[in-house]
Residue, then its C-alpha position, 0 to 999 in steps of 0.5 A: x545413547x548417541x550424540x544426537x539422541x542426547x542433544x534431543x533429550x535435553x531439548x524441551x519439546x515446549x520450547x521447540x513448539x515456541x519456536x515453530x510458533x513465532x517462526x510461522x507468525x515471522x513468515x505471515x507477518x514480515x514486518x515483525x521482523x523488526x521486533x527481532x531486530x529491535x530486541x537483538x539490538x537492545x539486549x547486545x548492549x547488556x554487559x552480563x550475559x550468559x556465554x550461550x546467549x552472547x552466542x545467539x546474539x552473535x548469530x542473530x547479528x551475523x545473519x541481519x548482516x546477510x538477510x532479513x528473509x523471515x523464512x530464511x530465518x525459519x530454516x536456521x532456527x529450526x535446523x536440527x544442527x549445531x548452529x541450529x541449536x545455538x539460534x535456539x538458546x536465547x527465545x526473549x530475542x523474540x518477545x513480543x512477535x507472538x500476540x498476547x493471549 
């Protein structure tokens, strides 16, 4: 089994679904991009987190620092990459994009 088919695996289809979701609600409706912005502002002052979402944390900072382009953002998250993945450890960064059921 190669790499990438690993990686694939251990995926869950579910969270990759999350994602394309909030992502898509992102682009229709720009302005929540403050939310995202809000949340990685409010949990990047958390002193206990896990190595991987101080790593999401990091990227998500990084790119505010770059753009606020939501379909940028969309490219990123959604890329089959290593940098991909690691925008994809932490979904809390986007609670409360998705409007509750």
């Amino acid at each position: 089994m190669s790499l990438k088919q690993y990686e694939r695996r251990n995926e869950h289809h579910l969270a990759r679904g999350y994602f394309e979701r909030v992502l898509a609600e992102l682009v229709s409706s720009p302005e929540k991009m403050m939310i995202v912005r809000s949340n990685v502002d409010t949990y990047s002052q958390h002193q206990h987190l896990p190595k991987s979402a101080q790593a999401a944390l990091r990227r998500f900072q990084h790119f505010f620092a770059v753009s606020e382009d939501p379909t940028e953002l969309q490219r990123w998250v959604l890329e089959d990459s290593y940098e991909g993945r690691r925008f994809r450890q932490f979904p809390l960064l986007f609670k409360g994009v998705l409007p509750s059921a």
